[in-house]
C-alpha positions in Angstrom: 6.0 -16.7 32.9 8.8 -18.3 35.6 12.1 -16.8 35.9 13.2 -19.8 33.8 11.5 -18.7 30.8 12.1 -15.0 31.7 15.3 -15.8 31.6 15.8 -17.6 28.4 13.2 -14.9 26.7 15.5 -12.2 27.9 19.3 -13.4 26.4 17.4 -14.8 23.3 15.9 -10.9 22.7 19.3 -9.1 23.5 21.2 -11.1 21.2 18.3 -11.0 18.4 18.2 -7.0 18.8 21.6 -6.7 18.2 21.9 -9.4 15.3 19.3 -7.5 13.8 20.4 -4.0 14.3 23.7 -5.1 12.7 22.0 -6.9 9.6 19.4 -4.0 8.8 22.2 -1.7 9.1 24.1 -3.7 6.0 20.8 -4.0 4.5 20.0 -0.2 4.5 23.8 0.6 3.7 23.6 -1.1 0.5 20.5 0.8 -0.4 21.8 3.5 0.7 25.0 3.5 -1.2 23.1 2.1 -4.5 20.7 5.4 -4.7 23.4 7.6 -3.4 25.0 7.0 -6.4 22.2 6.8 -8.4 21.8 10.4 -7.2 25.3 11.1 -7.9 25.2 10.5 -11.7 21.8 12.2 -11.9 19.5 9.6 -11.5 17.7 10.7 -8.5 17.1 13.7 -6.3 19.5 13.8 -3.9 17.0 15.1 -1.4 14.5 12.6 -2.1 17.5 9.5 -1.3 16.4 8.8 2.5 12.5 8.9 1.6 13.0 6.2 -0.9 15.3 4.1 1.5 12.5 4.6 4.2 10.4 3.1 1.1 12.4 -0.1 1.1 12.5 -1.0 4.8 9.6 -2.8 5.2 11.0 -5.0 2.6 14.3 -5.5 4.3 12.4 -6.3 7.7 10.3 -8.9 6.5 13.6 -11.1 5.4 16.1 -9.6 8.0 13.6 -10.6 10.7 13.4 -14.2 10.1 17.1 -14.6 9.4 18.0 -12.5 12.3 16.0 -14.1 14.8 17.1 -17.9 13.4 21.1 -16.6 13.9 20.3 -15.1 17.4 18.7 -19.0 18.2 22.2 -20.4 17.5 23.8 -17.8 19.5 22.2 -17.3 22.3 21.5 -21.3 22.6 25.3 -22.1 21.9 26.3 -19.9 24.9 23.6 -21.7 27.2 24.4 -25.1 26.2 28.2 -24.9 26.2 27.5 -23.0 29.6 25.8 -26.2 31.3 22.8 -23.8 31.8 20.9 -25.7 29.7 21.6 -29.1 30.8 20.9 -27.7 34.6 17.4 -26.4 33.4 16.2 -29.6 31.6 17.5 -31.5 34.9 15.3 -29.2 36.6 11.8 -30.0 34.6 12.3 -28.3 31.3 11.8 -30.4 28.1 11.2 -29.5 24.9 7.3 -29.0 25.3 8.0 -26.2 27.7 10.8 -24.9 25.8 8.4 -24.3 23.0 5.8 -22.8 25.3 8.1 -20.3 26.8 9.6 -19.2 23.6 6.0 -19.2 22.2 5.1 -15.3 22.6 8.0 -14.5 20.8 7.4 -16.5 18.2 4.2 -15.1 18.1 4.8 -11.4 17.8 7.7 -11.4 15.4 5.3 -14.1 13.3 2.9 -11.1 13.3 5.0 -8.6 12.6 6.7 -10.4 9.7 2.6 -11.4 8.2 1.8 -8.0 8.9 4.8 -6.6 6.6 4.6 -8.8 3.8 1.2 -8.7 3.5 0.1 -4.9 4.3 3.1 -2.8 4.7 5.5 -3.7 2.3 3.2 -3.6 -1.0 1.7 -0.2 0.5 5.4 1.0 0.5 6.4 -0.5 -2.9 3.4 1.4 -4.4 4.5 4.9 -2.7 7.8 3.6 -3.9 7.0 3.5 -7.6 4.9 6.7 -7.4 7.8 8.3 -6.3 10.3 7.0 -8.6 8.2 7.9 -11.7 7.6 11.1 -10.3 11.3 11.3 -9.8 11.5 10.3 -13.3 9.5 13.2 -14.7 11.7 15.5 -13.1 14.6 14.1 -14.3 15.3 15.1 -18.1 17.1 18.9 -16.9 18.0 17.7 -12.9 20.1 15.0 -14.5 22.3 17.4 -16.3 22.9 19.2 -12.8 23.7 22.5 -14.0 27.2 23.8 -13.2 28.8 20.4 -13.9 29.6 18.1 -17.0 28.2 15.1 -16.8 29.2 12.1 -18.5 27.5 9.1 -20.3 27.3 6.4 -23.1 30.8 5.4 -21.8 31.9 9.1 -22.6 30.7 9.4 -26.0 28.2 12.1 -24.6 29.2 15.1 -23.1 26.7 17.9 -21.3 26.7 20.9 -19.7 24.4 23.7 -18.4 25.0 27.1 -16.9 21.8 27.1 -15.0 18.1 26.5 -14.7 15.8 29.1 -15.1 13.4 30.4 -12.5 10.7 28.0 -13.0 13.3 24.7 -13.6 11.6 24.0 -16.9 14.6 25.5 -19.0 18.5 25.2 -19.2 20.6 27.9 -20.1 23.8 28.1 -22.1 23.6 24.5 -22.6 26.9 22.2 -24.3 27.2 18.7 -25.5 29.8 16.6 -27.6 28.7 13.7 -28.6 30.5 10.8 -30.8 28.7 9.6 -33.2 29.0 6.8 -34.9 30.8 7.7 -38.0 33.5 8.5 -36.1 32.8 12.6 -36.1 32.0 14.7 -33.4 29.3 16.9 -32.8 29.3 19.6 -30.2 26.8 21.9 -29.8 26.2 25.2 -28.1 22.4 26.6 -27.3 21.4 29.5 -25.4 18.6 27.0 -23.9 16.6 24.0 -23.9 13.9 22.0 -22.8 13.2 18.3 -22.3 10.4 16.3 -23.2 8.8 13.1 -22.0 10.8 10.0 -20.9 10.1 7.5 -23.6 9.5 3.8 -23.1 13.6 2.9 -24.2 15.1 4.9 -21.2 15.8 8.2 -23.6 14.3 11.7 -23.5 14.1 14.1 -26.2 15.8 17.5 -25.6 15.0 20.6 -27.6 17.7 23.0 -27.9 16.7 26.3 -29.0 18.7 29.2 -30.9 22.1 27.6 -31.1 24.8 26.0 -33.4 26.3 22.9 -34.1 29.7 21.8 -35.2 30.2 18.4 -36.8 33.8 16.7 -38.1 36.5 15.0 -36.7 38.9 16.9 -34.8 42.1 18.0 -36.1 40.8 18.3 -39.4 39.8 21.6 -40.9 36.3 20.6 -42.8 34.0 21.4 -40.1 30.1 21.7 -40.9 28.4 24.3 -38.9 24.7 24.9 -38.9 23.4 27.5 -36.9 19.2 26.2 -35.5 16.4 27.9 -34.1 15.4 24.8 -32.5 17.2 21.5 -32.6 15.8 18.3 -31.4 17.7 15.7 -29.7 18.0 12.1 -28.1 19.3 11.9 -24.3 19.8 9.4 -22.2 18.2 9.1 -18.8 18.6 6.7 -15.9 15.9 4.3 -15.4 15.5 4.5 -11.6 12.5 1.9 -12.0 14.2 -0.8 -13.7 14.4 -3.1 -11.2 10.9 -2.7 -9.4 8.2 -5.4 -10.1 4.5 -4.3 -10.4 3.5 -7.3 -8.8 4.9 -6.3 -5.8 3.1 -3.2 -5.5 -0.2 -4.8 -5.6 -2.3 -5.0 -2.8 -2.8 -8.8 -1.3 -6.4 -8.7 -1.9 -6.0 -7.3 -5.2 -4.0 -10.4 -6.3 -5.4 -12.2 -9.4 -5.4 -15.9 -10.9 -2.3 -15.4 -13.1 1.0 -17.5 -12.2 2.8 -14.4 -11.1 -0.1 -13.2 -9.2 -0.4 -16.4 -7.3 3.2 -16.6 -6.8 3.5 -13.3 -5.0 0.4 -14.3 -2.7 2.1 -17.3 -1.3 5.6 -15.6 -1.1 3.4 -13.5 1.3 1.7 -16.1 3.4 4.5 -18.2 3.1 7.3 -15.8 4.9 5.4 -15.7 8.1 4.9 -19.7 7.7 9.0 -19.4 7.0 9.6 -18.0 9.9 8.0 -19.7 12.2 9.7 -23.0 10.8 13.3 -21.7 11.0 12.5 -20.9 14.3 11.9 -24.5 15.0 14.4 -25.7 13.0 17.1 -23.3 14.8 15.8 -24.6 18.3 16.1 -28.1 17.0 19.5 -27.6 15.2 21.1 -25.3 18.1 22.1 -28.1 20.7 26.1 -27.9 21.2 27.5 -31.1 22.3 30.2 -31.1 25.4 33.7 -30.1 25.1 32.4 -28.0 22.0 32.6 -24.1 21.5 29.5 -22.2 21.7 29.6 -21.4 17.8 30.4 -24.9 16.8 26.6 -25.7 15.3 26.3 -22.0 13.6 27.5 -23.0 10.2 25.9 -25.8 9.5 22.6 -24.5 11.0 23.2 -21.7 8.6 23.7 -24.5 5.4 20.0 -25.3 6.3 18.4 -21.8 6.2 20.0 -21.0 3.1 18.8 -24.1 1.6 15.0 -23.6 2.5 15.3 -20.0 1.3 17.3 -20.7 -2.3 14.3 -23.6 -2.6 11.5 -21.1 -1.8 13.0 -18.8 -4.4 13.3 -21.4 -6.9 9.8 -22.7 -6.4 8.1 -18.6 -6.8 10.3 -19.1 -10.2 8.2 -22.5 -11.2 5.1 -21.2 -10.1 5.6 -17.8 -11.9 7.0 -19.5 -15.1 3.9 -21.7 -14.4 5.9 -25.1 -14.4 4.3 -25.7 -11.3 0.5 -25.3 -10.4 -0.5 -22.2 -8.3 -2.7 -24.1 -6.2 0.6 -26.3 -4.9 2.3 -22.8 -3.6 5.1 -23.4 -1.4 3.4 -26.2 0.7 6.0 -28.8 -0.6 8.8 -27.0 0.8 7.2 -26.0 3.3 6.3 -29.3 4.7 9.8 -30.7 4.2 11.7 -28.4 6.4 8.7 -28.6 8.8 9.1 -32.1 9.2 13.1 -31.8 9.2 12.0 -29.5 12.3 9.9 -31.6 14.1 12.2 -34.4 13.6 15.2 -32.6 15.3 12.7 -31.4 18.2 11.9 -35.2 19.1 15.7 -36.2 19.1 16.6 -33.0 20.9 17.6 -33.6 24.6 18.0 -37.5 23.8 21.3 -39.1 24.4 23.5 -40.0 21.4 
C-alpha cells in the first residue's frame, strides 16, 4: 500500500474509531440505563446488570458498525475534499478504481467482522441472554420485594414489604402488603413469612403467606373483617424481563427453518454484511463536497439515504415474516436498488458538473 492509500486508510480509521466509540457508548447507555432501572424496581439482579449489557453488544456492533463507518466516510471525505487534498490526489493518478482498491482491506475486515456478528456471535449471545434472563426470572418472586424496602406496583394499588430473607433466600420474613382491590376496600395483610411459587405464563407469581392475618374494609370505617390464616395464597406481580426478546433471534444460523420468520432472520443475517458493504459505496459515492462548500455540507443528505435503505430493509423482514412476500425473494430487491444507486454515483463521481 503507497503512502497515498496509507494515508487516506489512516484519517478514514481515526475518525471511524471515534464515531464509533461515541455511538456504542449511546447505544450501551441506553441499555444500560433501561436494566438499571429494571433492577431498580426489582426486575433484575442488580449484580447481574453489566453481564446482560455485555450480552447485548454483539447486537449493538453489528448495526453501530455499519452506520459508524458510513458517517466516518462523509467526514473524513468532506475534510479531504473541501481541503483540495482530494482534488490534488486524483490529479496525481487516483480515480475511483484505485480509490476502491485502497479502501478495499477495510472494507473487507469490518465486512467480516459485521458477517461474523450477525451470523455467529450475536445469536450465541441472545441465547446466553435468555438463559440468563429466565434464570433471573426464577429468582425473582422474593428478590423483587427487596427486603428492607416497600415496593410499589399496579399503579400503587399494591403495597409490599419484608423484613428479611432467611438463610437460604427461599423465605421472607415479617412480610406486609396493602392492596386495593376492586370493590373499593383494602386489604393489608401481615405474615410472619412466605414463599413464592412459579412465574406463571401472565407475568404473576403466586405467594404463600404463612401464619398471618388479614384486614379487609375501607378505611375510616369501623367494620373491618379480620381473618387470622395458617397459610394464605396470593397473586403478585412480577416484571417480565423477557418480554421484549424474540426466540428467533436466539437460534443458531444453521438451525434456521423454512417458516416466514425463520427465513426472514436468515437474510437479516446475510444481508447486514451485504448492507454494509453497500453503504460503504454509497457513502464514497455520495461524500464528494463541491468547492466553496463546508466539509459537512453532504452529511445530511447522505444520512436521508442510509436511513432510507435501513427503514426499507426493516419493512421488507416485516413482509417476509408476515409472509406477504416470498422468502426465497429476501432482501435482494432492496438490495439491488441501493447497489445500483451506488454504482451509479461511483461512475459520476470525479466527473465535472
Amino acid at each position: 500500500m503507497n503512502v497515498s492509500a496509507l494515508y487516506l486508510n489512516r484519517q478514514l480509521m481515526a475518525v471511524f474509531t471515534i464515531t464509533l466509540a461515541v455511538l456504542l457508548t449511546l447505544a450501551v447507555g441506553d441499555r444500560l440505563i433501561h436494566f438499571l432501572e429494571k433492577a431498580s424496581i426489582g426486575g433484575l439482579p442488580g449484580n447481574m446488570v453489566l453481564y446482560v449489557v455485555s450480552l447485548r453488544l454483539p447486537g449493538m456492533l453489528q448495526l453501530v458498525i455499519p452506520f459508524a463507518f458510513y458517517v466516518s466516510i462523509f467526514l473524513s471525505f468532506g475534510r479531504l475534499y473541501s481541503n483540495q487534498e482530494m482534488i490534488i490526489l486524483q490529479s496525481a493518478g487516483m480515480n475511483n478504481i484505485r480509490l476502491l482498491q485502497w479502501l478495499a482491506p477495510g472494507i473487507t475486515v469490518l465486512a467480516l467482522l459485521v458477517a461474523i456478528t450477525a451470523l455467529s456471535l450475536n445469536p450465541a449471545a441472545r441465547l446466553a441472554l435468555e438463559d440468563a434472563l429466565d434464570d433471573a426470572q426464577q429468582k425473582l418472586g422474593l428478590s423483587a420485594l427487596r427486603p428492607g424496602t416497600f415496593r410499589i406496583t399496579e399503579g400503587g394499588d399494591l403495597v409490599t414489604f419484608s423484613e428479611g430473607l432467611s438463610d437460604d433466600e427461599q423465605e421472607i420474613l415479617n412480610v406486609f402488603i396493602r392492596k386495593q382491590l376492586s370493590s373499593g376496600e383494602h386489604m393489608t395483610i401481615w405474615a410472619a413469612k412466605g414463599r413464592r411459587g412459579e412465574p406463571e405464563a401472565d407475568g404473576h407469581q403466586q405467594l404463600s403467606l404463612i401464619d398471618g392475618r388479614r384486614y379487609t374494609g375501607i378505611p375510616g370505617q369501623a367494620d373491618f373483617e379480620v381473618m387470622s390464616f395458617q397459610t394464605f395464597h396470593l397473586k403478585i406481580p412480577t416484571e417480565e424481563v423477557t418480554r421484549d426478546l424474540r426466540d428467533v433471534e436466539t437460534v443458531a444460523t444453521l438451525s434456521l427453518d423454512q417458516t416466514p420468520e425463520h427465513r426472514a432472520e436468515f437474510h437479516w443475517r446475510i444481508g447486514l454484511p451485504i448492507f454494509f458493504v453497500i453503504i460503504s459505496l454509497l457513502a464514497i459515492s455520495k461524500a464528494q463536497v463541491k468547492p466553496r462548500h463546508g466539509r459537512f455540507a453532504r452529511l445530511a443528505p447522505g444520512l436521508l439515504w442510509v436511513i432510507a435503505y435501513y427503514l426499507l430493509l426493516i419493512a421488507n423482514r416485516w413482509c417476509m415474516t408476515e409472509g406477504l412476500l416470498p422468502s426465497a425473494l429476501g432482501y435482494w430487491p432492496v438490495h439491488l436498488a441501493f447497489g445500483l444507486v451506488a454504482l451509479h454515483g461511483l461512475r459520476r463521481l470525479g466527473r465535472p458538473a
